[in-house]
C-alpha positions in Angstrom: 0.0 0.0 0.0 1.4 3.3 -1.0 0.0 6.7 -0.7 -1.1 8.4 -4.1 -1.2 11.6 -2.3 -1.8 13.7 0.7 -4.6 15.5 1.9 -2.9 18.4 3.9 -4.9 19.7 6.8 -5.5 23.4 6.1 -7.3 26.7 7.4 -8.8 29.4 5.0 -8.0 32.2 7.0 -10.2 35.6 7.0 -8.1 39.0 5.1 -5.5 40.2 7.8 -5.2 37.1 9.8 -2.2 35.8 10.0 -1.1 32.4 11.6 1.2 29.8 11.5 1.2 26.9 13.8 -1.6 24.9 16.0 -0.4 26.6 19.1 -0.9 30.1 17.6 -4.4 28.5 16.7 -5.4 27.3 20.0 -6.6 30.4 21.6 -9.7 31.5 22.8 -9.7 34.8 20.6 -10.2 32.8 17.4 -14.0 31.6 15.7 -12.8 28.4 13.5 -15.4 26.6 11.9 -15.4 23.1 10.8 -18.2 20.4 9.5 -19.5 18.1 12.3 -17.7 14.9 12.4 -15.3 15.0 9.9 -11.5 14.6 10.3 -11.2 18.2 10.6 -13.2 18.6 13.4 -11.0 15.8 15.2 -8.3 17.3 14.2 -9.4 21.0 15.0 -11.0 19.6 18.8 -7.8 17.7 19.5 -5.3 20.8 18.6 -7.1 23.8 19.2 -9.4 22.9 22.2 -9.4 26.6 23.6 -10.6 28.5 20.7 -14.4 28.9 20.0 -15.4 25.8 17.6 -18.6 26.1 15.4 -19.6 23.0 14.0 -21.6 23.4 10.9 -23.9 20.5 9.8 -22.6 21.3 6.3 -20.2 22.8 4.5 -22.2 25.1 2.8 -23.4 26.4 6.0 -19.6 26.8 6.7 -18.5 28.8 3.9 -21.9 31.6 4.9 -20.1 31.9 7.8 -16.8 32.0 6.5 -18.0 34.8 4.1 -20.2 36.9 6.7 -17.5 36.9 9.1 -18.8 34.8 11.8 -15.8 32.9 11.8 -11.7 33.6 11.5 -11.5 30.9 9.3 -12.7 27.4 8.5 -10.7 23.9 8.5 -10.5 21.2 5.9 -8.8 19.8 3.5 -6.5 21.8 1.8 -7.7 20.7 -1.9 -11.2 21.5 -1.0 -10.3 24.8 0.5 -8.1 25.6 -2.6 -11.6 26.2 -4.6 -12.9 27.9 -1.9 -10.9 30.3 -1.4 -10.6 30.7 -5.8 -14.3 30.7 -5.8 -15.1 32.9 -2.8 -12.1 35.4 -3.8 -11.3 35.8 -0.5 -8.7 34.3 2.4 -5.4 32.8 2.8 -4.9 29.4 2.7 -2.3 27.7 5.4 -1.3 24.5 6.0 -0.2 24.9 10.0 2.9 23.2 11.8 3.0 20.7 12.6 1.4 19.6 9.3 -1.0 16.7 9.6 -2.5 14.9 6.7 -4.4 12.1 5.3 -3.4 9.8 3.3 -5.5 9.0 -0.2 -4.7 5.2 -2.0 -6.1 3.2 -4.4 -8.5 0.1 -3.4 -8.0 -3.2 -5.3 -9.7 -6.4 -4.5 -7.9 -8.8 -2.3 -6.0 -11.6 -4.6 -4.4 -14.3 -3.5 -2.2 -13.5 -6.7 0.1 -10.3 -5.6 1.6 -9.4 -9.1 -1.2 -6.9 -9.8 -0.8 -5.5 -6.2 2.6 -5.1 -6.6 3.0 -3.5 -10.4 -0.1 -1.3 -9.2 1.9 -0.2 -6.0 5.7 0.2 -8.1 3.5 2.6 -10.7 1.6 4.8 -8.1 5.2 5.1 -6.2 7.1 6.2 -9.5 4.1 8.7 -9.7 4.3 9.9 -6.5 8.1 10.3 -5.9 8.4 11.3 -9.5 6.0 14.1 -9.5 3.5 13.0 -11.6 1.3 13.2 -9.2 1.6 16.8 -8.0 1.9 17.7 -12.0 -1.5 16.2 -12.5 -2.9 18.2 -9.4 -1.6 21.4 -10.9 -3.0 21.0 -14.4 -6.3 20.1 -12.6 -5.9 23.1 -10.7 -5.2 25.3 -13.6 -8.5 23.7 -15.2 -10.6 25.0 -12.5 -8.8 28.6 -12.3 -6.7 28.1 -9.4 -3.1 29.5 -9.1 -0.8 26.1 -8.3 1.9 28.4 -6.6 -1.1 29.5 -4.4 -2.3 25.7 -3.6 -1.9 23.8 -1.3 0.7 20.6 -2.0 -0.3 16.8 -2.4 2.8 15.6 -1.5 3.2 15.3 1.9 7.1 16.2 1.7 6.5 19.6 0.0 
């Protein structure tokens, strides 16, 4: 099993706000928003437990809030929130420190023959490590009017 990219956690911060890390996160000054019961929220609960948390049932709801200021910024995914911000025109995507991410693979049926397993997992790596991968994401990103040097990276060692 090898990774065929990385979801980087991120934040679409509100004009003028300017953080870096969980710790500068994690105070009670700060609105985040997040959808209930996703890995965000998990991750937003676990590493910023003093701030104010709104949990919005969906993400729709989220981005309202994001746009009407009832919030400093919302958490996601950092592909997701790469629209976002393109679509809304508005915010400052960050990936904070320490960086967390998911990991997205491919599913296969279970064999009892490995060959396919193992050509599928040699091509994804030579992909990955090659920079297929994050080439692909950028033409994809281009495609849907997002900057790639504004983006947020697939590979988790960007």
């Amino acid at each position: 099993p090898a990774p065929f990219l990385w979801y980087p956690m991120a934040v679409l911060l509100r004009p003028g706000l300017t953080i870096t890390s969980w710790a500068e996160a994690n105070d009670a000054k700060y609105r985040w928003g997040v959808t209930l019961g996703s890995s965000s929220d998990a991750n937003l609960s676990r590493h910023a437990s003093k701030s104010q948390i709104t949990r919005f049932q969906d993400v729709n709801a989220m981005y309202a809030a994001f746009q009407s200021n009832r919030v400093d910024g919302i958490f996601s995914l950092g592909p997701s929130l790469d629209l976002v911000r393109t679509k809304l025109g508005a915010g400052t995507l960050k990936v904070l420190t320490p960086r967390g991410a998911l990991a997205a693979g491919v599913a296969i049926r279970q064999e009892s023959d490995q060959r396919f397993k193992s050509y599928l997992t040699t091509c994804i790596n030579y992909f990955y490590s090659g920079g297929q991968t994050q080439a692909a994401y950028h033409e994809f990103l281009k495609f849907r009017g997002v900057d790639p040097a504004d983006a947020s990276p697939i590979i988790k060692e960007s």
